[in-house]
N, CA, C and O atoms as a DFTB+ gen file, in Angstrom:
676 C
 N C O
     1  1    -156.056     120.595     -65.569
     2  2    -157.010     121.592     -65.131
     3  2    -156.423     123.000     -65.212
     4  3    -157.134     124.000     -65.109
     5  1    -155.033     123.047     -65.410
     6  2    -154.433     124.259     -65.298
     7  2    -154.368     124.962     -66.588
     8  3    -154.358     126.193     -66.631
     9  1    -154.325     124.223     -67.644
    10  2    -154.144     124.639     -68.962
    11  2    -155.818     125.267     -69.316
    12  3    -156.114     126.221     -70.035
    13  1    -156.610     124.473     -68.635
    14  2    -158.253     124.462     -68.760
    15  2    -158.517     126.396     -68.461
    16  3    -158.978     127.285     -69.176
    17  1    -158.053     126.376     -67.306
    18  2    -158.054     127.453     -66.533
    19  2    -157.444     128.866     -66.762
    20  3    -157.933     129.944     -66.426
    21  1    -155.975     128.567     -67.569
    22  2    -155.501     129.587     -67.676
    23  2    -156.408     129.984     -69.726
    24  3    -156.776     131.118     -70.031
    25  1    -156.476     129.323     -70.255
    26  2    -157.289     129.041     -71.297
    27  2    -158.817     130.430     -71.023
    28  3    -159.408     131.275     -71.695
    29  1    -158.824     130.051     -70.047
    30  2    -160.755     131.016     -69.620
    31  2    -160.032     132.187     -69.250
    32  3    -160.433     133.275     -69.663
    33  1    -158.995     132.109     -68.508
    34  2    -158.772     133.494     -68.450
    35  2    -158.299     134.509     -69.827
    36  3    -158.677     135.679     -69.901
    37  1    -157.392     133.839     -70.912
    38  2    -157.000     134.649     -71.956
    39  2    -158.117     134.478     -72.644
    40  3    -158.063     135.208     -73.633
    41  1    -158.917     133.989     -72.617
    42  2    -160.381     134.167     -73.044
    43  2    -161.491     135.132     -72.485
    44  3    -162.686     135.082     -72.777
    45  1    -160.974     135.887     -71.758
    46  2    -161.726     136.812     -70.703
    47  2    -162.628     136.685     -69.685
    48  3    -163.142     137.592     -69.031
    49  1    -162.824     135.255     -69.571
    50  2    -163.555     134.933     -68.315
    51  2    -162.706     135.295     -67.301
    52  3    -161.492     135.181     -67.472
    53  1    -163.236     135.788     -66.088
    54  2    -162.588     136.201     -64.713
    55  2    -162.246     135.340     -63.620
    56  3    -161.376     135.339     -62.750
    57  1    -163.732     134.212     -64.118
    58  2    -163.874     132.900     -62.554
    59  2    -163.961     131.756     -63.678
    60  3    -164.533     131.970     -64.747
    61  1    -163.301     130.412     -63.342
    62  2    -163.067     129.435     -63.654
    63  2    -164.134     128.687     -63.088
    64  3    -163.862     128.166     -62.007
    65  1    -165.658     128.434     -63.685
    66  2    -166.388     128.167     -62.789
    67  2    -167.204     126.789     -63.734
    68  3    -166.981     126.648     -64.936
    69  1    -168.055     125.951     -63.031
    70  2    -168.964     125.191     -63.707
    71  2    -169.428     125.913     -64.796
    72  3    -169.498     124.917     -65.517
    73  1    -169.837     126.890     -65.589
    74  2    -170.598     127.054     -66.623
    75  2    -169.768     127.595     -67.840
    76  3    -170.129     127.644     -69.016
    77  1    -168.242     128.102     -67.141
    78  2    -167.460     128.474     -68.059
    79  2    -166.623     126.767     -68.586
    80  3    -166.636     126.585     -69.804
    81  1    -166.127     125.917     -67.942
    82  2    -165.443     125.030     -67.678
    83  2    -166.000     123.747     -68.848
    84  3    -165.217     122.888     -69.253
    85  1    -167.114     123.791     -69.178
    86  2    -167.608     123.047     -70.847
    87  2    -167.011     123.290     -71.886
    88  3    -166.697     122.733     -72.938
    89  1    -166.905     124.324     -71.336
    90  2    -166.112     125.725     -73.192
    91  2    -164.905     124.898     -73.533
    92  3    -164.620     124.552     -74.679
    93  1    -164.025     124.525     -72.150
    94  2    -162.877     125.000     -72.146
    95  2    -162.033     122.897     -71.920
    96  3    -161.273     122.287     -72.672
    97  1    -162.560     122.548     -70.820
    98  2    -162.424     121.307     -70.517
    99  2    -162.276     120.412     -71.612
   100  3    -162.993     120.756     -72.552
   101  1    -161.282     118.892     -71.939
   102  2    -161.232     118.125     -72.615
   103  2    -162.214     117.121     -72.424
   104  3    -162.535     116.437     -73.396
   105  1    -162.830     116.897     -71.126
   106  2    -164.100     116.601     -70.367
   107  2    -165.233     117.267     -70.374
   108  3    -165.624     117.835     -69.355
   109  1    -165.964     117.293     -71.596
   110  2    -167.297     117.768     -71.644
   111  2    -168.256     117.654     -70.566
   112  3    -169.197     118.421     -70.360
   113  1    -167.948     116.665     -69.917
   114  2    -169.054     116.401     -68.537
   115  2    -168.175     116.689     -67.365
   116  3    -168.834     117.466     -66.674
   117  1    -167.198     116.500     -66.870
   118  2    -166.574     117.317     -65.779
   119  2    -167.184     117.951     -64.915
   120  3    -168.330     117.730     -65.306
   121  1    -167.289     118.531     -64.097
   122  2    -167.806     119.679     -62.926
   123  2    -166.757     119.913     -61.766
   124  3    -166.089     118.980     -61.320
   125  1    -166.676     120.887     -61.418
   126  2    -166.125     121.114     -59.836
   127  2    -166.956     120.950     -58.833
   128  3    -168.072     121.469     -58.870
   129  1    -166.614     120.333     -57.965
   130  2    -167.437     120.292     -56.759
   131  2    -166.661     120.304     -55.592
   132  3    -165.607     119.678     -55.480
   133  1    -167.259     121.140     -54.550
   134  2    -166.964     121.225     -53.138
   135  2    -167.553     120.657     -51.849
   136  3    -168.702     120.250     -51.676
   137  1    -166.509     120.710     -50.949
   138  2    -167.038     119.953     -49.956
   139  2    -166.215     120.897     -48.833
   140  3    -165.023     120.782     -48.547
   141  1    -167.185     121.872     -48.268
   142  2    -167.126     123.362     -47.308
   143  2    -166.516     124.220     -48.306
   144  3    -166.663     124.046     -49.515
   145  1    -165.847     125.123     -47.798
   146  2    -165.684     126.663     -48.294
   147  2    -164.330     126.068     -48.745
   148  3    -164.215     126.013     -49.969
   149  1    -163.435     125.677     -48.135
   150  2    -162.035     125.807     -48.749
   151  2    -161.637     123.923     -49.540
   152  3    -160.586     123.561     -50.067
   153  1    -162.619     123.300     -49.372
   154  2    -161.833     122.018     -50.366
   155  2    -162.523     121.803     -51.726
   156  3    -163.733     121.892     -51.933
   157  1    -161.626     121.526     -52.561
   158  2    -162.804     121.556     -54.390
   159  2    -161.715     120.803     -54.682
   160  3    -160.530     120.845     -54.350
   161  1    -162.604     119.861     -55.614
   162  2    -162.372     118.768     -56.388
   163  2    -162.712     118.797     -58.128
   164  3    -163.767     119.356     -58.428
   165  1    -161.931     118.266     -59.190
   166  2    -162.241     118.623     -60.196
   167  2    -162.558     117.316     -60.732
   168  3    -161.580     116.618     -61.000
   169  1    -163.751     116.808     -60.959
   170  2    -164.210     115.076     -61.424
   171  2    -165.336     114.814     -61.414
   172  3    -166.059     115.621     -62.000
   173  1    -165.926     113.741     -60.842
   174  2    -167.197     113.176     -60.531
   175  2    -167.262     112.764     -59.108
   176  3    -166.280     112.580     -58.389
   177  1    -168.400     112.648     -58.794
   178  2    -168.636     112.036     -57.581
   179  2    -169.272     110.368     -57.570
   180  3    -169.959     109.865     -58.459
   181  1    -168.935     109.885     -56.630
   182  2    -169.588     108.284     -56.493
   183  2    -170.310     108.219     -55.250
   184  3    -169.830     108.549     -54.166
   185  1    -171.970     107.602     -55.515
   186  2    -172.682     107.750     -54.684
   187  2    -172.795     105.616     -54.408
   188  3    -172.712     104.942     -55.434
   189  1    -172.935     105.017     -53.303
   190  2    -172.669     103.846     -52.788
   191  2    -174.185     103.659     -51.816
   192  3    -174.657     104.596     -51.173
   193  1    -174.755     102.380     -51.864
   194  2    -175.673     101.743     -50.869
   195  2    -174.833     100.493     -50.964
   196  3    -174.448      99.856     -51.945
   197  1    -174.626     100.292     -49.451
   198  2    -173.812      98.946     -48.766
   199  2    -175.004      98.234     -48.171
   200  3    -176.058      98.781     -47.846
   201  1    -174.724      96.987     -48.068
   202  2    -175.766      96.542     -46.818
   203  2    -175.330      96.170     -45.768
   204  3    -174.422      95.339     -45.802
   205  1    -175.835      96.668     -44.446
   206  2    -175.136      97.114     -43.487
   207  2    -175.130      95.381     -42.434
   208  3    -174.562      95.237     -41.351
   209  1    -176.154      93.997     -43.396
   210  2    -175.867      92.967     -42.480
   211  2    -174.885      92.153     -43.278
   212  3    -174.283      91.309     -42.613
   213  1    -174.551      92.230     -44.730
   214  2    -173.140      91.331     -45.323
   215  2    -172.215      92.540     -45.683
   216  3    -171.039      92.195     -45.802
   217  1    -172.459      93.902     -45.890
   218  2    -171.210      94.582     -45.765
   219  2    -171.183      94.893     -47.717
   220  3    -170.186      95.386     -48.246
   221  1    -171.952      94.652     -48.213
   222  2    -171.595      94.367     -49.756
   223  2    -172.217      95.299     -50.636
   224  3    -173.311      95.673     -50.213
   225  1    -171.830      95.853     -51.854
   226  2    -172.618      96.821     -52.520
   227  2    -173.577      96.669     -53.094
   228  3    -173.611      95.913     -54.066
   229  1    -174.801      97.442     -52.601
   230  2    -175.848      96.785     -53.581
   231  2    -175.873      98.113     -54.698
   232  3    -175.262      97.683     -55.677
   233  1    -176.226      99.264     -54.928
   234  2    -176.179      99.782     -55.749
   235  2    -174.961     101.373     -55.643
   236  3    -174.680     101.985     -54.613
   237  1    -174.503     101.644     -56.947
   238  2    -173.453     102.548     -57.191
   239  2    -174.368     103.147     -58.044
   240  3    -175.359     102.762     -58.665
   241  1    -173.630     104.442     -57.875
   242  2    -174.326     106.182     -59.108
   243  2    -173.170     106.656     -58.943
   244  3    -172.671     106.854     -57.835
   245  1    -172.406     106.981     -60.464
   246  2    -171.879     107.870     -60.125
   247  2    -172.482     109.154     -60.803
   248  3    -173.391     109.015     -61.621
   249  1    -172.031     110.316     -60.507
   250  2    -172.424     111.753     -61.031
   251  2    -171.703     112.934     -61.193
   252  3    -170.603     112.760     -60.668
   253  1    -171.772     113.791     -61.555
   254  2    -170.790     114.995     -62.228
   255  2    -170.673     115.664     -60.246
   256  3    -171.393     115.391     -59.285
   257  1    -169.999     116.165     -60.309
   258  2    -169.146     116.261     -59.193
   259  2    -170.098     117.794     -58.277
   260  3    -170.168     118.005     -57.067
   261  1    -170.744     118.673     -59.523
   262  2    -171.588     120.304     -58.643
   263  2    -173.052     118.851     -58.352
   264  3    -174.019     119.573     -58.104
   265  1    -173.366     117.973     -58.309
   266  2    -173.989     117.169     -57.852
   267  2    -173.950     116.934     -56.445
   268  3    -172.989     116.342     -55.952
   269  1    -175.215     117.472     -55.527
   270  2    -175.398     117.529     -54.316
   271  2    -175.492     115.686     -53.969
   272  3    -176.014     114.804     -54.651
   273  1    -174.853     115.606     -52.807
   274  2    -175.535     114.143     -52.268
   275  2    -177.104     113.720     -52.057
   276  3    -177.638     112.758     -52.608
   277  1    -177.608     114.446     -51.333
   278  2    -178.629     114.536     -51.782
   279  2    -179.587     113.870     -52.801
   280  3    -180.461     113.050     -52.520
   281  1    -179.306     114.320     -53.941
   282  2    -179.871     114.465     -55.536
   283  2    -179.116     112.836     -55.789
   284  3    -179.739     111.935     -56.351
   285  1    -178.241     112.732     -55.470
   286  2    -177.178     111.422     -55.295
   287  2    -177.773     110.283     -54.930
   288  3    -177.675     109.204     -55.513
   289  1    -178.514     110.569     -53.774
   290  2    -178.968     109.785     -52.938
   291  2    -180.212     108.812     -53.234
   292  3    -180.694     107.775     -52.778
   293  1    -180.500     109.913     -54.450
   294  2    -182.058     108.916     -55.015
   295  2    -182.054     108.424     -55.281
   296  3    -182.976     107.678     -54.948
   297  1    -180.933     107.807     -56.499
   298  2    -180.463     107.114     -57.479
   299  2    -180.182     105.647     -56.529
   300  3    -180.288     104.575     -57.125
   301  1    -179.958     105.645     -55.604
   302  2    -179.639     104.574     -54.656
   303  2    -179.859     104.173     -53.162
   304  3    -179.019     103.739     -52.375
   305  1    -181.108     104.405     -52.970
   306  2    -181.873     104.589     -51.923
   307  2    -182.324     103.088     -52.408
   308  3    -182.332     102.670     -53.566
   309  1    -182.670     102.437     -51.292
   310  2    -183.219     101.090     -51.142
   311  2    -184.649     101.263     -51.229
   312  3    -185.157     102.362     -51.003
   313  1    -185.700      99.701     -51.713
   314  2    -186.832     100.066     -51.210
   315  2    -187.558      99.966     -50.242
   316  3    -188.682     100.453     -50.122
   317  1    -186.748      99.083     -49.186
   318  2    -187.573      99.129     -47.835
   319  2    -186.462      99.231     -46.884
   320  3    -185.333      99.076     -47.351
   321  1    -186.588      99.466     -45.629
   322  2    -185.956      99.714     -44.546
   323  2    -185.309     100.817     -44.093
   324  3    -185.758     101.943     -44.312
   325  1    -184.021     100.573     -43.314
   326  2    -183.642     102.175     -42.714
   327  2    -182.099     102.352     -43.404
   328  3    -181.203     101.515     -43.508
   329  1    -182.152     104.019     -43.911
   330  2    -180.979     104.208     -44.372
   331  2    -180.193     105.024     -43.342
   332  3    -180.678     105.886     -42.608
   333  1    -178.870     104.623     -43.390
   334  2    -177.888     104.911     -42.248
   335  2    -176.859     105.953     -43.254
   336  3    -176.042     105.365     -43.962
   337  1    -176.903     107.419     -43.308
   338  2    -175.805     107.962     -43.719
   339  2    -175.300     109.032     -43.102
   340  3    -175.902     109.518     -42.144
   341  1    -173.960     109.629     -43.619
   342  2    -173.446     111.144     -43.192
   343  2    -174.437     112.311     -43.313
   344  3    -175.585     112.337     -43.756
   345  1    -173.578     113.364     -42.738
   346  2    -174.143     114.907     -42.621
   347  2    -174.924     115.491     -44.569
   348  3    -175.968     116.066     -44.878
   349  1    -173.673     114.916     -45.460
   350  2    -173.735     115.351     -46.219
   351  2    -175.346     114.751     -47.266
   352  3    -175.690     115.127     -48.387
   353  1    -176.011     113.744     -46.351
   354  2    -177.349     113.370     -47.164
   355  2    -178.807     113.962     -46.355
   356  3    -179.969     113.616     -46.571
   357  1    -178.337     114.873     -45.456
   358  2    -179.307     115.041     -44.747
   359  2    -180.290     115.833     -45.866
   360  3    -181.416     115.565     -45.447
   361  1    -180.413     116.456     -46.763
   362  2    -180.536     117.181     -47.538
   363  2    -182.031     115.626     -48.713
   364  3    -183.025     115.791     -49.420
   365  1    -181.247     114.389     -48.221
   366  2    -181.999     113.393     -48.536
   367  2    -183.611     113.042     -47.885
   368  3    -184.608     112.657     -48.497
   369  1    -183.445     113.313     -46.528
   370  2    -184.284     112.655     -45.793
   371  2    -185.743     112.897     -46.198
   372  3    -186.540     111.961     -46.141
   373  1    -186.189     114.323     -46.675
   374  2    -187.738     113.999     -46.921
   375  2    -188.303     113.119     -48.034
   376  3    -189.433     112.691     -48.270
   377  1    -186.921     112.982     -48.731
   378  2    -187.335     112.242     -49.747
   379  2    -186.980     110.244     -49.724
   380  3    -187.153     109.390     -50.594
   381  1    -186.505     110.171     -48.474
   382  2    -186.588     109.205     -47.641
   383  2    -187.950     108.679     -47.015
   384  3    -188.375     107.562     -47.308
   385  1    -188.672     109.596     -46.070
   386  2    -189.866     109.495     -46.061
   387  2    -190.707     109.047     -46.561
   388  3    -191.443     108.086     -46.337
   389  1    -190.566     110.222     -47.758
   390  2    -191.433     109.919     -49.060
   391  2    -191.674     108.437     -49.693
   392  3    -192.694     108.068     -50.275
   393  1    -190.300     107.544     -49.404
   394  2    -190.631     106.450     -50.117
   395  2    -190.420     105.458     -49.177
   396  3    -189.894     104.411     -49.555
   397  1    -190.862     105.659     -47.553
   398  2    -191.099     105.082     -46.912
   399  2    -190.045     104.274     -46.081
   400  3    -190.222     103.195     -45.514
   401  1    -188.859     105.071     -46.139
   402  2    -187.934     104.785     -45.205
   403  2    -187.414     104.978     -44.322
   404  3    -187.638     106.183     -44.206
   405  1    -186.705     104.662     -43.342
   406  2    -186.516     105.215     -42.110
   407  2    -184.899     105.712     -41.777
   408  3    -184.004     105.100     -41.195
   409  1    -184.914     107.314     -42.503
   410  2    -184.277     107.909     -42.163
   411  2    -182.943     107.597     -40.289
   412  3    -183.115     107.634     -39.071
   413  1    -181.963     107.373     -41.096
   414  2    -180.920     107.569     -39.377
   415  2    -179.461     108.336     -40.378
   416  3    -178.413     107.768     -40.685
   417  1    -179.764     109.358     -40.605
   418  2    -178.835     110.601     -40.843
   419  2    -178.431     111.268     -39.896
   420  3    -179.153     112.009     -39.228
   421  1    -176.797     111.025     -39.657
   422  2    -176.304     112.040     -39.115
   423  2    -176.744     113.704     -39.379
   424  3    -176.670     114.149     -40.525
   425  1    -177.279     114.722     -38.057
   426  2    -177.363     115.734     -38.857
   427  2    -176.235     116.326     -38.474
   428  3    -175.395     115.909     -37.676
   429  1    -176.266     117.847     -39.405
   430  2    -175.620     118.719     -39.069
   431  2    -175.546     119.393     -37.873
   432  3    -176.532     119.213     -37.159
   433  1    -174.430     120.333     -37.288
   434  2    -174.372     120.964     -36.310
   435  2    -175.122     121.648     -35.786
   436  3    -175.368     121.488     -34.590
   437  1    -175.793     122.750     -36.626
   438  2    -176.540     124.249     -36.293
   439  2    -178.111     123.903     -36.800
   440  3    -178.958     124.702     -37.198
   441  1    -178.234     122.086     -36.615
   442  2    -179.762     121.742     -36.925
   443  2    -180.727     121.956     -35.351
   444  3    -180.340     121.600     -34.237
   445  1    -181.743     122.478     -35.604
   446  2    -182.118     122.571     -33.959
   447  2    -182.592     120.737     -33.462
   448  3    -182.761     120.310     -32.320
   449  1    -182.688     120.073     -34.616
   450  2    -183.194     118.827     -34.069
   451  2    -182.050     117.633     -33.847
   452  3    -182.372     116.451     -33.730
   453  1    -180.500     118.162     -33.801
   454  2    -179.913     117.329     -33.514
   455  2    -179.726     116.769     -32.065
   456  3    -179.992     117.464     -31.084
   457  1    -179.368     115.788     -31.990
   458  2    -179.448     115.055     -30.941
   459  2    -178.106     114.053     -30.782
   460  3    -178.206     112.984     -31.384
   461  1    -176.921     114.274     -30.071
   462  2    -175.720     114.206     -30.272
   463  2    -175.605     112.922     -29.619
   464  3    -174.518     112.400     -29.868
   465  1    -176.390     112.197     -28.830
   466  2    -176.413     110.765     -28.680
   467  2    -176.781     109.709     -29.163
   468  3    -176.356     108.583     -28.906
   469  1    -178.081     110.203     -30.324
   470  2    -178.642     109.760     -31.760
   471  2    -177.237     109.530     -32.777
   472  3    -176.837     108.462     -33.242
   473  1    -176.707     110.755     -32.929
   474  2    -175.337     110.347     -33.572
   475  2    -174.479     109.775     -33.871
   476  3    -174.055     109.434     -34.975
   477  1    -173.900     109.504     -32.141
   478  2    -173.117     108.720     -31.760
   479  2    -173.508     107.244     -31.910
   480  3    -172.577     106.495     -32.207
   481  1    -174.510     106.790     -31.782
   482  2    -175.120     105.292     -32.067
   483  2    -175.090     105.069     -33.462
   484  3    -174.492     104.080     -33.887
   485  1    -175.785     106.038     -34.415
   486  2    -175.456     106.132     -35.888
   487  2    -174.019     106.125     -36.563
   488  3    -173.891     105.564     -37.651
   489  1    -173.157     106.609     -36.074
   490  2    -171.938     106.558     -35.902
   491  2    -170.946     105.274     -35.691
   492  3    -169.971     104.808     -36.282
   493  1    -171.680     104.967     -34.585
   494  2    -171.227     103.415     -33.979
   495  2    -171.361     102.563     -35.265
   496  3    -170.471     102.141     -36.003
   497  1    -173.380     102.347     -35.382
   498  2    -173.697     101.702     -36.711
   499  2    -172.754     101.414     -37.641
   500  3    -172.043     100.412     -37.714
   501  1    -172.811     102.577     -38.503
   502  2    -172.029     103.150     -39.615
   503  2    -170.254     102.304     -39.875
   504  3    -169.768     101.784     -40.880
   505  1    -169.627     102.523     -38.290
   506  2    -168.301     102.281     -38.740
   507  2    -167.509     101.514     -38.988
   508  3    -166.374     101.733     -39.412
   509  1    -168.127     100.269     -38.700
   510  2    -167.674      98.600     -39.627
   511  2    -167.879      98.822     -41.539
   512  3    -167.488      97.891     -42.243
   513  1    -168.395      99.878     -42.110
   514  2    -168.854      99.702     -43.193
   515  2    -168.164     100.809     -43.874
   516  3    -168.271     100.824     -45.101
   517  1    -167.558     101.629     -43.378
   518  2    -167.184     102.952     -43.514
   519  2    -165.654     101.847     -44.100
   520  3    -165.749     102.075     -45.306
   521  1    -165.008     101.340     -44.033
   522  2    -163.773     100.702     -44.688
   523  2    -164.163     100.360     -46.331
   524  3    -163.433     100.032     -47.266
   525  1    -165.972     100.636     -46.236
   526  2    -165.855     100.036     -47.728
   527  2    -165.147     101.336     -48.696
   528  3    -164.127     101.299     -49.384
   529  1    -165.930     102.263     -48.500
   530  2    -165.469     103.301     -48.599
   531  2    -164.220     104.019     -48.796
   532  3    -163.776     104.783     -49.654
   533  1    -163.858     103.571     -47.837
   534  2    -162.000     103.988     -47.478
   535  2    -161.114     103.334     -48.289
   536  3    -160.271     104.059     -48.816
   537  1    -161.072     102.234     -48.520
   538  2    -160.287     101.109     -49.393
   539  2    -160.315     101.711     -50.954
   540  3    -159.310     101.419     -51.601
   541  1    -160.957     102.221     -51.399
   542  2    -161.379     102.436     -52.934
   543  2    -160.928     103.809     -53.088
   544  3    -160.788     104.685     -52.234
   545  1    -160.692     103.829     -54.568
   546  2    -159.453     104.711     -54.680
   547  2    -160.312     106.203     -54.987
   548  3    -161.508     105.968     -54.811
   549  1    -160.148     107.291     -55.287
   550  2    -161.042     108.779     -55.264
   551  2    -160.435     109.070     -56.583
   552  3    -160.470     110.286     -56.773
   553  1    -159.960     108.509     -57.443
   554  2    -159.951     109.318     -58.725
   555  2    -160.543     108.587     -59.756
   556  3    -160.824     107.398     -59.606
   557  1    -160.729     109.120     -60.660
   558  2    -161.324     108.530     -61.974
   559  2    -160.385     108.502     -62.697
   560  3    -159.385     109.211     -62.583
   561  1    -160.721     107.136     -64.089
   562  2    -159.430     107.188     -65.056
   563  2    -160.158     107.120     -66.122
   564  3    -159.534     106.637     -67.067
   565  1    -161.631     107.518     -66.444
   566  2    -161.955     107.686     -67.620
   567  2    -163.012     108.936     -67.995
   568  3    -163.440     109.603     -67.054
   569  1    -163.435     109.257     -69.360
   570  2    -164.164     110.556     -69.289
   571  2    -165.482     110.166     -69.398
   572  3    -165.826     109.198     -70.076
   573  1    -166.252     110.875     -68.762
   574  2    -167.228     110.881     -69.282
   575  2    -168.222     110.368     -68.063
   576  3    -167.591     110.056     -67.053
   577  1    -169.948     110.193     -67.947
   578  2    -170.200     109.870     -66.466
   579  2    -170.082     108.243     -66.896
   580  3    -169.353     107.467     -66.278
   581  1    -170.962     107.818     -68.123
   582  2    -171.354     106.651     -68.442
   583  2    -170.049     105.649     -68.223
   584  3    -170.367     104.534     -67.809
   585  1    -168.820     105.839     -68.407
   586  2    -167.768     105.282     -68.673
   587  2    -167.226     105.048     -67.241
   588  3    -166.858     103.890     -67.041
   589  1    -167.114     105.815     -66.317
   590  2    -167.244     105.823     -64.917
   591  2    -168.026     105.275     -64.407
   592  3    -167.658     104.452     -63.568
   593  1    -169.167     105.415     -64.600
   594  2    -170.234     104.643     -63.839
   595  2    -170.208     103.100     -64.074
   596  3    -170.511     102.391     -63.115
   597  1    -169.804     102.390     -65.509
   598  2    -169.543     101.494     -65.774
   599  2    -168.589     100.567     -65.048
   600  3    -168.760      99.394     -64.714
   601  1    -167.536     101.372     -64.880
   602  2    -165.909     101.102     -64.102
   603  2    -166.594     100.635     -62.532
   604  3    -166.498      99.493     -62.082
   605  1    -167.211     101.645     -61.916
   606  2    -167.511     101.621     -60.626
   607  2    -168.350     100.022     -60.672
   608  3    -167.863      99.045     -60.104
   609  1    -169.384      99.972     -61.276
   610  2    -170.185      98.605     -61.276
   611  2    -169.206      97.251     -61.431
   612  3    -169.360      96.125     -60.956
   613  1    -168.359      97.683     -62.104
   614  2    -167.379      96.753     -62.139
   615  2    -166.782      96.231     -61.070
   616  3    -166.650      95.070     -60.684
   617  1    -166.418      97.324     -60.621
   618  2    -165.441      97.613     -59.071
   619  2    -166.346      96.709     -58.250
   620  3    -165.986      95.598     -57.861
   621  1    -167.448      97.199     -58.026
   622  2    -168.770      96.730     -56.464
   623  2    -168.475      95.217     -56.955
   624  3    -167.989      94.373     -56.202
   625  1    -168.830      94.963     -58.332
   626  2    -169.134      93.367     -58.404
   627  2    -167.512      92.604     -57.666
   628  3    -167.441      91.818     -56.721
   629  1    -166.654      93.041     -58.294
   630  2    -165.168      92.712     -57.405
   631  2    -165.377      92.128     -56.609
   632  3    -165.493      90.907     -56.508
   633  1    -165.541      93.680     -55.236
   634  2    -165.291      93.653     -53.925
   635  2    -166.511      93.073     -53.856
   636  3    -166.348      92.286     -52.924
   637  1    -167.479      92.959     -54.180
   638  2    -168.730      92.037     -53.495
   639  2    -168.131      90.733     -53.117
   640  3    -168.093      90.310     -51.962
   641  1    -167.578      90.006     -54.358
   642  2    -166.282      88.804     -55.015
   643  2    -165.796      88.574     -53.521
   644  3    -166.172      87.760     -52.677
   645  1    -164.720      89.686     -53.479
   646  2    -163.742      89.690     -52.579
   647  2    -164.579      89.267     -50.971
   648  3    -164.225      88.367     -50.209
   649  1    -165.323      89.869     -50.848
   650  2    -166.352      90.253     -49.658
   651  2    -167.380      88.309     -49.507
   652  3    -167.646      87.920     -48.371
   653  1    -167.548      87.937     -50.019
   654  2    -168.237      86.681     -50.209
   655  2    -167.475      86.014     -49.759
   656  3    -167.730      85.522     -48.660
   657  1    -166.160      85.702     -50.445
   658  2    -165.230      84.664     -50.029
   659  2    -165.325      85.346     -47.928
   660  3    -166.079      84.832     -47.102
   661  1    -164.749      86.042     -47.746
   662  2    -164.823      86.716     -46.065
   663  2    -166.089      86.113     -45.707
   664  3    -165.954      85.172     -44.924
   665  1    -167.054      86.323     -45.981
   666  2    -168.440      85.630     -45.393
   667  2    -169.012      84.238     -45.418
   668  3    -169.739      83.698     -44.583
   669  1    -168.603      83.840     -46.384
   670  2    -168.458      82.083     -46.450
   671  2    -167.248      81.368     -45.811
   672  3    -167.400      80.227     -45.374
   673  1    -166.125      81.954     -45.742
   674  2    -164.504      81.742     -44.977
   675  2    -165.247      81.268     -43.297
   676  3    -164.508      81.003     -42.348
């Protein structure tokens, strides 16, 4: 990323940004993406639906990384029942609604409709499943989204594998 970078600058770009970063990247699909003001990541992102009564993946997306969760979220939204996620899908929920589900998103802080005991139960929910998550590794080892996204499907079928034997045991 450094060679990428210093590359835009002797090229006269000023900011090393998503629209300069195509020009320049060995990763035509690449993006930067952030998560608050001071952490950025240079890759893709992986979007996950678990099921929260065997614990197992039902569907993976992955996506270029300036990809909001949100926008993430569609791609793997179930078709019936209630979806249980972080701060970062609240940005999901009308479109939760929309297809007739029952929103339990953590919200954000400075939302006037949060409700910090709603949370905490969502929270509770959530944290037997939150290891799926954690266990799996945050980098990518190939280019491109299709090639990633492939890898990841791979991965879920695994740990589904792995996860079956635990539930039949």
């Amino acid at each position: 990323m450094w060679e990428e970078r210093d590359k835009s600058i002797q090229a006269g770009y000023e900011k090393f940004n998503n629209e300069v970063l195509p020009k320049f990247a060995k990763d035509k699909e690449v993006r930067i993406g952030a998560k608050g003001k001071n952490k950025f990541w240079f890759g893709y992102k992986k979007h996950q639906s678990v099921d929260m009564q065997s614990g197992m993946i039902n569907k993976v997306a992955v996506t270029k990384a300036d990809v909001t969760d949100a926008d993430g979220a569609k791609r793997i939204l179930p078709k019936t029942g209630a979806v249980s996620a972080d701060k970062g899908y609240v940005g999901a929920i009308p479109e939760m609604i929309k297809r007739g589900l029952h929103p339990m998103v953590i919200l954000r802080n400075n939302m006037k409709d949060k409700n910090r005991d709603k949370d905490r139960f969502i929270t509770k929910l959530r944290a037997p499943y939150e290891g799926t998550f954690s266990k799996q590794s945050k980098r990518t080892r190939y280019k491109g989204v299709v090639k990633n996204q492939a890898a990841e499907f791979l991965y879920a079928i695994s740990f589904n594998f792995r996860r079956l034997i635990v539930l039949e045991g």
